[in-house]
Backbone of each chain as ProteinMPNN parsed JSONL, in Angstrom:
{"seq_chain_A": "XXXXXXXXXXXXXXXXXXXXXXXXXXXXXXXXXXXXXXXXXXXXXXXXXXXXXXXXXXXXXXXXXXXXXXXXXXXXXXXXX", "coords_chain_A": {"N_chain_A": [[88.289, 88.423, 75.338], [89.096, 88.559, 78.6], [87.732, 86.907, 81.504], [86.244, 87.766, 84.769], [87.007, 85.569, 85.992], [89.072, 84.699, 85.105], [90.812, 86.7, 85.451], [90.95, 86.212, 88.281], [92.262, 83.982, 88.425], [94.869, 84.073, 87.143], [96.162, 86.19, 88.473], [96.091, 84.559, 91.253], [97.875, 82.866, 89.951], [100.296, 83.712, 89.447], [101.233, 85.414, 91.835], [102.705, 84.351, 94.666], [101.012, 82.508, 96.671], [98.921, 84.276, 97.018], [95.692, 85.345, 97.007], [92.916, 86.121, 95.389], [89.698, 88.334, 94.664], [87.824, 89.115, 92.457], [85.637, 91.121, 90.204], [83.501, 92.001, 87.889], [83.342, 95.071, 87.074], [82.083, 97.645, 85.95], [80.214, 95.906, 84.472], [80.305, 95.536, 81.126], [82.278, 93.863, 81.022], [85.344, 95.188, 80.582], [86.631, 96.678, 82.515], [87.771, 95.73, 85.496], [87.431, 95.179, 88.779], [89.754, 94.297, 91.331], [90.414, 92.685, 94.838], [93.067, 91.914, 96.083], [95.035, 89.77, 98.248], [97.793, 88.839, 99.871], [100.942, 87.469, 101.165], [103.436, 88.416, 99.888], [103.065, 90.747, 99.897], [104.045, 92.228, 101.968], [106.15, 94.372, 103.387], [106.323, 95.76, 101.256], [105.891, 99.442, 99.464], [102.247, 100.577, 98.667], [102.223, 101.576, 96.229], [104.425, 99.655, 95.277], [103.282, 97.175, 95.816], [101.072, 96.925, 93.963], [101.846, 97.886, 91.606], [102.754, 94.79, 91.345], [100.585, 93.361, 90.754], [99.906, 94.695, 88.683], [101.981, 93.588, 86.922], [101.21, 91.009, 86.004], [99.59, 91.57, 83.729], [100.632, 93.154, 82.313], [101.357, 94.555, 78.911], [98.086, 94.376, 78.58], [96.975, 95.889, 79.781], [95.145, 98.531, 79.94], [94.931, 97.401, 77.242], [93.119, 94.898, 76.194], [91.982, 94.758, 78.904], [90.799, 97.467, 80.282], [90.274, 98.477, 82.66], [92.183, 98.165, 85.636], [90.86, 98.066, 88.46], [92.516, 98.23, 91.75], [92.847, 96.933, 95.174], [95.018, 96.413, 97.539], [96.247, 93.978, 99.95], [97.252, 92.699, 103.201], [97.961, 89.275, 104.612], [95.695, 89.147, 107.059], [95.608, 86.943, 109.422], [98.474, 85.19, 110.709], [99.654, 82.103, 110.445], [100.313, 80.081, 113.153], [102.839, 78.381, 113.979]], "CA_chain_A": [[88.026, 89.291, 76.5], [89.091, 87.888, 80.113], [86.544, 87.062, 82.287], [86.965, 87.953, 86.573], [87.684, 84.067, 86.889], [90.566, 84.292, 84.79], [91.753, 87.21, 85.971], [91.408, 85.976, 89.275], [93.013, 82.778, 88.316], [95.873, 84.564, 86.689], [97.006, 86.76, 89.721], [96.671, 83.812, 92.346], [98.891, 81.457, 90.051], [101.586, 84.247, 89.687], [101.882, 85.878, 92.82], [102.521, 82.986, 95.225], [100.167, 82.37, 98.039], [97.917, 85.592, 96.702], [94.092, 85.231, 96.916], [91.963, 87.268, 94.969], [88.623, 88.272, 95.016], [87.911, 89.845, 90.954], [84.656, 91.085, 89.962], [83.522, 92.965, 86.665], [83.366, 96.663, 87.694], [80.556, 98.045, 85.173], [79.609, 94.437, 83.68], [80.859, 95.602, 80.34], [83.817, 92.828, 80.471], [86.749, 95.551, 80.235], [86.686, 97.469, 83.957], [87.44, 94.868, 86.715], [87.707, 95.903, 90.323], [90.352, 93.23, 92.176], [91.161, 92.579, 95.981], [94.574, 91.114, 96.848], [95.736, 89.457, 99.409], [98.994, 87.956, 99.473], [101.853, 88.04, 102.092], [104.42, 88.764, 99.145], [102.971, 92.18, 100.008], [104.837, 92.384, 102.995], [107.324, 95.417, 103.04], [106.196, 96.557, 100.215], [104.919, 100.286, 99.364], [101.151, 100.535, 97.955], [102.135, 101.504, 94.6], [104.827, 98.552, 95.064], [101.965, 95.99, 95.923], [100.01, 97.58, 93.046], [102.644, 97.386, 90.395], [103.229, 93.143, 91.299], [99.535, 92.689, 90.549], [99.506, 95.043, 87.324], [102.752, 93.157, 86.002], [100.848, 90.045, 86.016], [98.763, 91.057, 82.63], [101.781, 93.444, 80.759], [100.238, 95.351, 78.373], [96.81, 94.208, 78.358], [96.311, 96.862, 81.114], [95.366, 99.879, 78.828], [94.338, 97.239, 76.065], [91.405, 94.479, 76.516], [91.596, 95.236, 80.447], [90.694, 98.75, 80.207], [90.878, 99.378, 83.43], [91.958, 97.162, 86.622], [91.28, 98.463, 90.235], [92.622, 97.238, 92.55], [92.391, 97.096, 96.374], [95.796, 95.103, 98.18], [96.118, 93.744, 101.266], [97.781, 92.358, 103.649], [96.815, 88.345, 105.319], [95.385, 89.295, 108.147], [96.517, 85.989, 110.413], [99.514, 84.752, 110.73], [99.616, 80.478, 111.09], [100.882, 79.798, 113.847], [103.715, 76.763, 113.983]], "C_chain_A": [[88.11, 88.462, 77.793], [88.455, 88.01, 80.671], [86.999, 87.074, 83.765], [87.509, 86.7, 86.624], [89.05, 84.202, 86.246], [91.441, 84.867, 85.36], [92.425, 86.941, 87.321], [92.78, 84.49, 89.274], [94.71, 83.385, 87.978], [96.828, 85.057, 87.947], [97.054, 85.447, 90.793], [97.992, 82.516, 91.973], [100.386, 82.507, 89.636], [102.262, 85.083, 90.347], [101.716, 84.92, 93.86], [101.784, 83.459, 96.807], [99.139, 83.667, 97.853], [96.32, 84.992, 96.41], [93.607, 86.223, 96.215], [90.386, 86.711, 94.469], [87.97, 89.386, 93.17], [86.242, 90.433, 90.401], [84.138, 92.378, 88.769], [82.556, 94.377, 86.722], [82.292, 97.612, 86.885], [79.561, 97.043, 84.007], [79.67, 94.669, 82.022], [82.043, 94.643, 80.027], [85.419, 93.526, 79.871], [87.011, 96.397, 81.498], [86.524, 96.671, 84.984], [88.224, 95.493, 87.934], [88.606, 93.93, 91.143], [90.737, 93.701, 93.378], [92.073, 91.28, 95.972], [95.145, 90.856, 97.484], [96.843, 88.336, 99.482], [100.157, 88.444, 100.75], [103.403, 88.151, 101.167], [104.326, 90.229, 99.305], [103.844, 93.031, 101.045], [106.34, 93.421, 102.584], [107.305, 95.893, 101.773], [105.122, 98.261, 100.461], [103.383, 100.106, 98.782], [101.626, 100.274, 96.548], [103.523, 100.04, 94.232], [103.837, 97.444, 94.678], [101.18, 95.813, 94.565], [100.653, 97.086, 91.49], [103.217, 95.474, 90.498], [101.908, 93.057, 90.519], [99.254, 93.477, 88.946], [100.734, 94.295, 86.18], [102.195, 91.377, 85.787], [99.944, 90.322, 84.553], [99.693, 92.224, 81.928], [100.667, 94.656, 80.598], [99.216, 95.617, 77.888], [96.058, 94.962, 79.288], [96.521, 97.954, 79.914], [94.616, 99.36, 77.205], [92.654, 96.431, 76.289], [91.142, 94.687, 77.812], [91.83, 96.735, 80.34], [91.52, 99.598, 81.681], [91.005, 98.35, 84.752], [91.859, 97.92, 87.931], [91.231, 97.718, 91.049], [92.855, 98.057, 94.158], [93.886, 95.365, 97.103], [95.608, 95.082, 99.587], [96.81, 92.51, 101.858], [97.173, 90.976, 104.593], [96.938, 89.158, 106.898], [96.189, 88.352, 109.733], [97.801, 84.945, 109.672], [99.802, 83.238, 111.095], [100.66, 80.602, 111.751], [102.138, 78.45, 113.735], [103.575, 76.386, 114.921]], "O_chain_A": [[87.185, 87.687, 78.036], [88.093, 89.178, 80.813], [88.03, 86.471, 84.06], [88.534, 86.591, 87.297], [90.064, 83.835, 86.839], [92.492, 84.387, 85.783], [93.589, 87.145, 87.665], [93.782, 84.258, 89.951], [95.637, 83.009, 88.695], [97.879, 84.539, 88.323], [98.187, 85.266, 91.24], [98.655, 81.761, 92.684], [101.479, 81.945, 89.558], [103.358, 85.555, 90.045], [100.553, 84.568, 94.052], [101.981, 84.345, 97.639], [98.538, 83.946, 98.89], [96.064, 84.19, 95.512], [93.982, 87.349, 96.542], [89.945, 85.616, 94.121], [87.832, 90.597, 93.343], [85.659, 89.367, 90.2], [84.46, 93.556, 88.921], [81.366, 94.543, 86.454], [81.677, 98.389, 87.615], [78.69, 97.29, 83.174], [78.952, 93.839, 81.466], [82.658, 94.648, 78.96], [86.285, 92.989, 79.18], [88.066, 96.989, 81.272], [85.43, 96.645, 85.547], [89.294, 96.098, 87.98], [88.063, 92.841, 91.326], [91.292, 94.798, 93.454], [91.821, 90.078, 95.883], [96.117, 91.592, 97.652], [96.691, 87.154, 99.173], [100.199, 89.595, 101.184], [104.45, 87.967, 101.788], [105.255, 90.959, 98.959], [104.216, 94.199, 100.931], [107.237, 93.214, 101.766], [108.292, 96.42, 101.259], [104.131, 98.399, 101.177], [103.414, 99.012, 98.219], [101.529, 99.248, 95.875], [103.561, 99.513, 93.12], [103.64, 96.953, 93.566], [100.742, 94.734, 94.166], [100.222, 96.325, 90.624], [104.034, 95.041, 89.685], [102.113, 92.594, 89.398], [98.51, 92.941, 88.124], [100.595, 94.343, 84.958], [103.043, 90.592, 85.363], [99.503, 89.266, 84.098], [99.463, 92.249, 80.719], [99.836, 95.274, 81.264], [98.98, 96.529, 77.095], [94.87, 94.816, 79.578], [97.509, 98.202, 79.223], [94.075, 100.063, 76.351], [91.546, 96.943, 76.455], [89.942, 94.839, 78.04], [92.974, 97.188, 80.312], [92.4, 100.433, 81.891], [89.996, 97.688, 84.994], [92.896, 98.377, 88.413], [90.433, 96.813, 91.292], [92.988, 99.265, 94.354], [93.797, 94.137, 97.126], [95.0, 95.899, 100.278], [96.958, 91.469, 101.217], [96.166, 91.177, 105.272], [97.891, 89.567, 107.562], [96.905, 88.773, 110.641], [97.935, 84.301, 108.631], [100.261, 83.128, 112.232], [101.733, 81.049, 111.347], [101.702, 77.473, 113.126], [104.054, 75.294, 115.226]]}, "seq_chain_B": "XXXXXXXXXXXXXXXXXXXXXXXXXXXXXXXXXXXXXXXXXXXXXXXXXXXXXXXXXXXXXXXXXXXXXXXXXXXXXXXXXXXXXXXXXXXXXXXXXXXXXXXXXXXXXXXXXXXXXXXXXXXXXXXXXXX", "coords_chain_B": {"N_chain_B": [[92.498, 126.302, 90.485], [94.164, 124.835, 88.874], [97.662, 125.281, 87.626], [99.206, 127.311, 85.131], [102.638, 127.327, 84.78], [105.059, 128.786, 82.422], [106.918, 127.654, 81.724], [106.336, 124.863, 80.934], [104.86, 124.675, 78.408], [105.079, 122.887, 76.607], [103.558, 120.562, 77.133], [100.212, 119.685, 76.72], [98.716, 121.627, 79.106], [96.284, 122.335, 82.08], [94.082, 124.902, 81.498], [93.283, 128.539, 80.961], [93.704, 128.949, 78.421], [94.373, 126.172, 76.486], [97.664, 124.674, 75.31], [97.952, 121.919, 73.243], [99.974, 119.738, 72.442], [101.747, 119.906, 69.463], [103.646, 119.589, 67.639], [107.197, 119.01, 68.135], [109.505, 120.404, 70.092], [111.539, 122.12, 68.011], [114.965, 120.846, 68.866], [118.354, 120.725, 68.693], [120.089, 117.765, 69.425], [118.107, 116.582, 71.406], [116.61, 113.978, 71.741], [113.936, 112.973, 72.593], [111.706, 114.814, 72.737], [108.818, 114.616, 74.23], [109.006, 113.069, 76.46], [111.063, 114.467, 77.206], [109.378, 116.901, 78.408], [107.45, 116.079, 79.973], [109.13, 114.597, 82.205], [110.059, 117.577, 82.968], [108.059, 118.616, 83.443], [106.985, 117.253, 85.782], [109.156, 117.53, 87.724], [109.166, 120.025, 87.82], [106.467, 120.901, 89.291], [104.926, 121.01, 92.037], [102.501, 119.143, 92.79], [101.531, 117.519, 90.432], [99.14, 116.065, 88.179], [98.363, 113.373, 85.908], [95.638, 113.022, 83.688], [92.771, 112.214, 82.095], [91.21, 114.518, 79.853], [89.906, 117.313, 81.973], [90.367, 119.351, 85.136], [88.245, 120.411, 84.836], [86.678, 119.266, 82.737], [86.633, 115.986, 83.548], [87.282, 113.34, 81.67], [86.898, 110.618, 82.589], [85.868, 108.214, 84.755], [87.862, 107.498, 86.623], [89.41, 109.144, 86.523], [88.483, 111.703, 87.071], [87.543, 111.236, 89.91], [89.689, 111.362, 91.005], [89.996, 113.644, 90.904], [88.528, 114.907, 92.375], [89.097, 114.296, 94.674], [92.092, 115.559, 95.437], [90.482, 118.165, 94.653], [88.647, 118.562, 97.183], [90.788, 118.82, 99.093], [91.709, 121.149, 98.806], [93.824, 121.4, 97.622], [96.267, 123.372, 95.851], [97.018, 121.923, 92.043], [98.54, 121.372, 89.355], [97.388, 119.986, 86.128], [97.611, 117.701, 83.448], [96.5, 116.881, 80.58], [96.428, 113.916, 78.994], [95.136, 112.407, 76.532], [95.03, 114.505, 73.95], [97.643, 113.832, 72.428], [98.842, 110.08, 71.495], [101.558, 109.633, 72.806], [102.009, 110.863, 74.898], [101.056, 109.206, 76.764], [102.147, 106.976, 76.582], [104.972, 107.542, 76.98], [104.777, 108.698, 79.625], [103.956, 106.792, 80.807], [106.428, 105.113, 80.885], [108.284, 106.268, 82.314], [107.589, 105.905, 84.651], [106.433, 103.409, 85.357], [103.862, 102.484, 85.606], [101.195, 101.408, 84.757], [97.887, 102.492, 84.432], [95.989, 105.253, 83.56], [94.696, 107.994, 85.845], [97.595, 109.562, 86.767], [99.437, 110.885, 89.588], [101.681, 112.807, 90.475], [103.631, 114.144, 93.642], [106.013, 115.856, 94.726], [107.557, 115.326, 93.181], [107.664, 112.644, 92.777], [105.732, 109.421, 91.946], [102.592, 109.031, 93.376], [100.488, 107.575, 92.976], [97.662, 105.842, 91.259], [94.332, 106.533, 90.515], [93.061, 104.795, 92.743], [94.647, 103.749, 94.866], [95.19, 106.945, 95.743], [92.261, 107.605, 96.139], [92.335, 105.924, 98.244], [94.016, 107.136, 100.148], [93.21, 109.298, 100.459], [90.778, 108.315, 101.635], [91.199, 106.811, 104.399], [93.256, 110.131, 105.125], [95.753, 109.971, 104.781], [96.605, 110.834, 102.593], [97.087, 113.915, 102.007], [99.013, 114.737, 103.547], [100.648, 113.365, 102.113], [101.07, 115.293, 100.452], [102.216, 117.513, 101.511]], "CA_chain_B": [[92.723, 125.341, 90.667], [95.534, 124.071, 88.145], [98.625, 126.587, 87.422], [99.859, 127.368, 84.112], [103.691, 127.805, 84.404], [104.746, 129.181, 80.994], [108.113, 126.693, 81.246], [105.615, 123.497, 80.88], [103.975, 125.422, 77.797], [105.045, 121.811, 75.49], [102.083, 119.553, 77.457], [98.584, 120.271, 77.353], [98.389, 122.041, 80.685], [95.006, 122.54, 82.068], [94.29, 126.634, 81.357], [92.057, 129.253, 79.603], [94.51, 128.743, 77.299], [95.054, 125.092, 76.558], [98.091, 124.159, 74.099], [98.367, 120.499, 72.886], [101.343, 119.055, 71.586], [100.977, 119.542, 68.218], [104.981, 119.329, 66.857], [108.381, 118.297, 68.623], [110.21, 121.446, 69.944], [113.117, 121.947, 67.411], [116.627, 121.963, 69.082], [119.478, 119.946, 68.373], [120.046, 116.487, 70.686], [116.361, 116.33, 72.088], [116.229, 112.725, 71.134], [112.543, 112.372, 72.953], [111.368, 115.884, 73.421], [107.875, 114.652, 74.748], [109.743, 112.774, 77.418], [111.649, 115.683, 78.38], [108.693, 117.528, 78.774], [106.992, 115.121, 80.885], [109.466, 114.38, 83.133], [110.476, 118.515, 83.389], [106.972, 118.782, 84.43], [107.203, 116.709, 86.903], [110.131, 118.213, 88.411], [108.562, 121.636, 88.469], [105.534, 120.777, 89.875], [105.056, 119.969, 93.947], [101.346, 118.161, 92.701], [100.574, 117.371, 89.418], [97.859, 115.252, 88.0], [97.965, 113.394, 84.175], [94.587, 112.352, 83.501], [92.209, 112.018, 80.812], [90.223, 115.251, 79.997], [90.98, 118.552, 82.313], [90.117, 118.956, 85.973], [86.792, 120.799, 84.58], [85.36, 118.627, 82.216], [87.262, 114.668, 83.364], [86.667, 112.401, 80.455], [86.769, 109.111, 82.465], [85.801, 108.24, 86.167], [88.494, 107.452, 87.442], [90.33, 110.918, 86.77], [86.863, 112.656, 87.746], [87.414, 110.752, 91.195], [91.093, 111.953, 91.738], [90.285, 115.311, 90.748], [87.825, 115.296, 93.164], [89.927, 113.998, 95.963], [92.52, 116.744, 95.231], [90.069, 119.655, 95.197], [88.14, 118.368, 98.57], [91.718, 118.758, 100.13], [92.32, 122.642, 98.439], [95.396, 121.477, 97.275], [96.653, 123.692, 94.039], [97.685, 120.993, 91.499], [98.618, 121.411, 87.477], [97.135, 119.099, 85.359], [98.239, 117.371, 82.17], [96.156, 116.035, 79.783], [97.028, 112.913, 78.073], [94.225, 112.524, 75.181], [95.284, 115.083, 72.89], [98.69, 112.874, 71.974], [99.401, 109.045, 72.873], [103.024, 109.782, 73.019], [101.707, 111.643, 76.131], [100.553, 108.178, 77.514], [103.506, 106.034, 76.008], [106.03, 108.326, 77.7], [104.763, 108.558, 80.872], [104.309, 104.97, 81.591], [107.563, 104.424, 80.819], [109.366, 107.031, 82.646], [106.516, 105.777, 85.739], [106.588, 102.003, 85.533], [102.698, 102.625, 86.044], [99.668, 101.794, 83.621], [96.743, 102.878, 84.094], [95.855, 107.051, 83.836], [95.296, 109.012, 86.638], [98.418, 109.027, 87.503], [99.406, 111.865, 90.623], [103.083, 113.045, 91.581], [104.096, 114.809, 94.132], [107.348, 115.863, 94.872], [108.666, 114.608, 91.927], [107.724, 110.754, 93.531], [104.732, 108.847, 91.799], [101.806, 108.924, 94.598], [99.559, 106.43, 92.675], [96.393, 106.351, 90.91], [92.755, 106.616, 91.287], [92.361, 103.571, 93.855], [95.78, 104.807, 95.777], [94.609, 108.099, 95.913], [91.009, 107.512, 96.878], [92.143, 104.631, 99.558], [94.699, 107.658, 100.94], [92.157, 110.19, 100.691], [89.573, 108.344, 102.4], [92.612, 107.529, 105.268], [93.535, 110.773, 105.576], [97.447, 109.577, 104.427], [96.667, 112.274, 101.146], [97.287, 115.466, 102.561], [100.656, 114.628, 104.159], [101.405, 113.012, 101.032], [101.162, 116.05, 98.807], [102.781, 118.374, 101.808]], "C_chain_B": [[93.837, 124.051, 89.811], [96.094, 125.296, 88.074], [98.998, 126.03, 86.219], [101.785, 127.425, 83.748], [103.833, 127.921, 82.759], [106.049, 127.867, 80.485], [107.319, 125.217, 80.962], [105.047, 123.745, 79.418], [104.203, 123.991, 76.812], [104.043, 120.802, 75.988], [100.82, 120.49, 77.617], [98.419, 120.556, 78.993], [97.126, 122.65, 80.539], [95.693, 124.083, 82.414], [93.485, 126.881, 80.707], [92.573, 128.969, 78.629], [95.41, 127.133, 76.645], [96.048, 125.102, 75.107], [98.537, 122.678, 74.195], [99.217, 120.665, 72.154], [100.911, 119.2, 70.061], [102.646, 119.191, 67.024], [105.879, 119.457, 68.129], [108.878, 119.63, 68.694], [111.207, 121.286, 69.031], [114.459, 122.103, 67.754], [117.345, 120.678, 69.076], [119.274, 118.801, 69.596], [119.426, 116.37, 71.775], [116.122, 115.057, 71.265], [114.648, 112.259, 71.427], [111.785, 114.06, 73.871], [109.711, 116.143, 74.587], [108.412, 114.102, 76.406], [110.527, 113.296, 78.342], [110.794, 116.353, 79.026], [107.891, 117.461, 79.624], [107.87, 114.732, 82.608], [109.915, 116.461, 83.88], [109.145, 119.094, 84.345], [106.818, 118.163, 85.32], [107.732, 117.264, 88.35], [109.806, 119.551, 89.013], [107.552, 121.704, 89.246], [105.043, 120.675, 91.469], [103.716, 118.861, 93.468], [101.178, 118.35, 91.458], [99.796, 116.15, 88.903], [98.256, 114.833, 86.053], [97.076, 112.561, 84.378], [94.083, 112.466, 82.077], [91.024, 113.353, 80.874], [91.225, 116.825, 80.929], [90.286, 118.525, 83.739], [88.205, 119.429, 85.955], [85.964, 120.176, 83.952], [86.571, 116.822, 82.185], [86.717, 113.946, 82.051], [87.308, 110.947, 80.838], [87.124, 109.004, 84.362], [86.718, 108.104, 86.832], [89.524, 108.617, 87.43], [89.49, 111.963, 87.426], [87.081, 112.476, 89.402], [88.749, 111.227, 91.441], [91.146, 112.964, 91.941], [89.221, 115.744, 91.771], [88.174, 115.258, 94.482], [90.846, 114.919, 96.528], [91.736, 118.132, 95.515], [89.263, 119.444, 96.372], [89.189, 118.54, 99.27], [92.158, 120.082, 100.091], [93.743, 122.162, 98.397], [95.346, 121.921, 95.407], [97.334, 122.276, 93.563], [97.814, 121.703, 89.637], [98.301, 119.489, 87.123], [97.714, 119.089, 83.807], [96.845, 116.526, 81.447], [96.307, 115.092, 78.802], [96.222, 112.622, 76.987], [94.792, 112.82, 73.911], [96.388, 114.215, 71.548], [98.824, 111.028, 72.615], [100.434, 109.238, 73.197], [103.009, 109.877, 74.604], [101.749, 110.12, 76.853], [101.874, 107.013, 77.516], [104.431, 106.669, 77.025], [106.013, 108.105, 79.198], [104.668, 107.563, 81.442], [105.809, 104.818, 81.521], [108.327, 105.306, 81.585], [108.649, 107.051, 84.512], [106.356, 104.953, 85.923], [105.002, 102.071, 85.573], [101.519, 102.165, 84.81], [98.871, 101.864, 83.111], [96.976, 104.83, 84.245], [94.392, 107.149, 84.796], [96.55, 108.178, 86.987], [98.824, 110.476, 88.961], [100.667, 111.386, 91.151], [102.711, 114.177, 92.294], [105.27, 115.033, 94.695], [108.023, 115.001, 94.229], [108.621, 112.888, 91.948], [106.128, 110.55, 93.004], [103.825, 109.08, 92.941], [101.273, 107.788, 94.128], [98.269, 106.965, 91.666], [95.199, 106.335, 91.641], [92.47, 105.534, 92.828], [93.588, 103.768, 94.932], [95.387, 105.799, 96.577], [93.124, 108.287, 96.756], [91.432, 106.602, 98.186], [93.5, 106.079, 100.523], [93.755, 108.908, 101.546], [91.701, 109.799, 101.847], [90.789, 108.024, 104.036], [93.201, 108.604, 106.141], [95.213, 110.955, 105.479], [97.636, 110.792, 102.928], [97.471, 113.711, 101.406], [98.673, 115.256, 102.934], [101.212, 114.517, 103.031], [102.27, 114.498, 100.164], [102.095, 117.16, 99.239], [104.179, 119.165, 100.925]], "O_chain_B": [[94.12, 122.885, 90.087], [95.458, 126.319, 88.329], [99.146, 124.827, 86.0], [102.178, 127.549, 82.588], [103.067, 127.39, 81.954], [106.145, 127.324, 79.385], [108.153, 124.342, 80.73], [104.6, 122.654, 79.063], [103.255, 123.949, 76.027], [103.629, 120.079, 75.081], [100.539, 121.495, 78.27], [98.055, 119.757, 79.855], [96.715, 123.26, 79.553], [96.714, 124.486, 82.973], [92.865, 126.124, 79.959], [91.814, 128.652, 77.713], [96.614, 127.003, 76.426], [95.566, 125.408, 74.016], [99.328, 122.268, 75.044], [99.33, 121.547, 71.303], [99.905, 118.686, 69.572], [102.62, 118.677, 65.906], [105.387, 119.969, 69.134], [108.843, 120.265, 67.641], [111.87, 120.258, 69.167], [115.172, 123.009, 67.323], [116.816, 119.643, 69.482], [118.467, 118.931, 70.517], [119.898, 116.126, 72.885], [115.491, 115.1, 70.209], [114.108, 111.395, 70.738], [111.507, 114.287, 75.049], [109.422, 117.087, 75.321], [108.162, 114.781, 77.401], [110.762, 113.036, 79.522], [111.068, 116.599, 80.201], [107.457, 118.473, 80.174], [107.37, 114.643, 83.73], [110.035, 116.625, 85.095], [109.127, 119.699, 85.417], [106.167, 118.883, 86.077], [107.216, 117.406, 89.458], [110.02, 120.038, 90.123], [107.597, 122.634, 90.051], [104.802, 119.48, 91.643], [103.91, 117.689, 93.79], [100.632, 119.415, 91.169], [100.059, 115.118, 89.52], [98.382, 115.675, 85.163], [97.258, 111.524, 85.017], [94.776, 112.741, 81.098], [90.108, 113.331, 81.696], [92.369, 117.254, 80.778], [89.459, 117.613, 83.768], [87.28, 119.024, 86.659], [84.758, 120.221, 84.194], [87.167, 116.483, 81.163], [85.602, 114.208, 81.599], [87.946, 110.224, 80.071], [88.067, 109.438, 85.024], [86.584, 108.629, 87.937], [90.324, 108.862, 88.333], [89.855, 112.874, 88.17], [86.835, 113.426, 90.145], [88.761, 111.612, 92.61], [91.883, 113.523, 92.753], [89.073, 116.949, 91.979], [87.704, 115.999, 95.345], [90.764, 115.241, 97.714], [92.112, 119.0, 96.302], [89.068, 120.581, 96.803], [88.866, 118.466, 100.456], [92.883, 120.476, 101.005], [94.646, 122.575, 99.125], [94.881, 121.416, 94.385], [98.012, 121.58, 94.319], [97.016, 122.442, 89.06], [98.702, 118.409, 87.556], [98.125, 120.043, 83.147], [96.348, 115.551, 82.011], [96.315, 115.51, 77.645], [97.034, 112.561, 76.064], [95.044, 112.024, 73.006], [96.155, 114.028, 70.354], [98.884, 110.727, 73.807], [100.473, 108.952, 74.393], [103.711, 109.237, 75.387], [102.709, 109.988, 77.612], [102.329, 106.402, 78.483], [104.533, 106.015, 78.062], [106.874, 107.542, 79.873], [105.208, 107.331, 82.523], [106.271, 104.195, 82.477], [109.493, 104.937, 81.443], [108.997, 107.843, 85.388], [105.885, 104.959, 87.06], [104.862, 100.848, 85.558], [101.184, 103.032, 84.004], [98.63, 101.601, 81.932], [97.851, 105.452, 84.846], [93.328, 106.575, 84.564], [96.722, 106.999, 87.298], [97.754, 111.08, 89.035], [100.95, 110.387, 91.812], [101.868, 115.01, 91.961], [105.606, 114.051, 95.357], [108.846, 114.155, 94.577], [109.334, 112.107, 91.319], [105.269, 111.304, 93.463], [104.559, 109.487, 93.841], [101.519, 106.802, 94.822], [97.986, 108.131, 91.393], [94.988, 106.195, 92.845], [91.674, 105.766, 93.738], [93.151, 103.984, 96.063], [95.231, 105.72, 97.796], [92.958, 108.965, 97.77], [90.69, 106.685, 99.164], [93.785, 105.74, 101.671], [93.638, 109.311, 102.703], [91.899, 110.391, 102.908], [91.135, 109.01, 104.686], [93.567, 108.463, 107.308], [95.827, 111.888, 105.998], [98.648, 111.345, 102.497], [98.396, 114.24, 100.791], [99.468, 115.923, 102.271], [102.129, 115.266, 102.695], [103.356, 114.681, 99.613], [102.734, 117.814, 98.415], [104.728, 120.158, 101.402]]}, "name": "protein", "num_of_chains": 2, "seq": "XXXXXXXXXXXXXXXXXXXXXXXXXXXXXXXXXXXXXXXXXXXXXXXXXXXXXXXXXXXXXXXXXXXXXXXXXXXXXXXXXXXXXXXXXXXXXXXXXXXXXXXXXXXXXXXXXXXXXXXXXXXXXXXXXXXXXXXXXXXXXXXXXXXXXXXXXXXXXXXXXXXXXXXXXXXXXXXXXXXXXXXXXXXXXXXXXXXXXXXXXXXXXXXXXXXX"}
């Protein structure tokens, strides 16, 4: 059963430069609530954004991750050069 | 608050009268007749909803929360229930790239699920959506 760190670990090492914030959504260990922030999001629709971060666990969405919600988003600032 | 068309009559459509899938229409080169039926509903639909359960009794919060988002806006929708069969669930991911259930088209175009839906809702981006 994946625990929030992994999941979080999982999405920030395969959407590049993506932060997330993962936390277990009825403390049962199969309903985690994730925020995503990543500027790969950029020009993407919602359910685009949505579907990068659900192809990151396949078809363990539906099996030991019951259920993932998620919440994307866009970085806020922009580093300057 | 859901519509029955009688041409959808192969998915559990929410109704007084629910019928579940219970055998494969019979007609010649229907290689995936649940698949047809899925996507024909689609097509016919302007809003429909596949969740878990019916919009009267949800059987799992996060369809409870879409269906609630939907009727706070008075928008007619048909519902599908995916339970009865997995095929139902198999199918539609795949013909939806999507997968978790709720899922919510309109105009024949994915909208999203529960966390979509609620983040358009609350927004105010819903209603246009479903125009």
């Amino acid at each position: 059963m994946p625990s929030p760190d992994e999941i979080k670990q999982r999405i920030e090492a395969s959407i590049p430069g993506a932060e997330a914030e993962v936390e277990d959504y009825t403390g049962g260990g199969d309903h985690f609530k994730a925020t995503v922030t990543a500027a790969a999001f950029q020009g993407r629709s919602r359910i685009q954004q949505h579907r990068l971060v659900y192809e990151v666990f396949g078809s363990e969405i539906g099996g030991p991750i019951h259920a993932l919600s998620l919440k994307t988003l866009l970085p806020q600032k922009t580093p300057t050069l | 608050m859901s519509s029955q068309p009688s041409s959808t009559r192969d998915l559990p459509m929410s109704s007084a009268q629910p019928s579940p899938i219970t055998e494969a229409p019979v007609s010649g080169g229907e290689t995936n007749p649940i698949r047809e039926a899925i996507t024909e509903a689609i097509s016919e639909h302007k809003v429909i909803l596949f969740m878990k359960g019916t919009p009267e009794a949800p059987a799992c919060g996060f369809s409870a929360r879409t269906v609630a988002a939907l009727q706070s806006l008075d928008v007619p929708f048909a519902a599908v229930d995916i339970l009865p069969d997995p095929r139902i669930r198999q199918e539609l991911t795949a013909i939806s790239d999507w997968p978790t259930i709720p899922q919510l088209f309109a105009n024949g175009e994915l909208v999203g699920g529960c966390d979509i839906v609620t983040e358009m809702h609350e927004s105010g981006e819903l209603a246009e959506a479903l125009q």
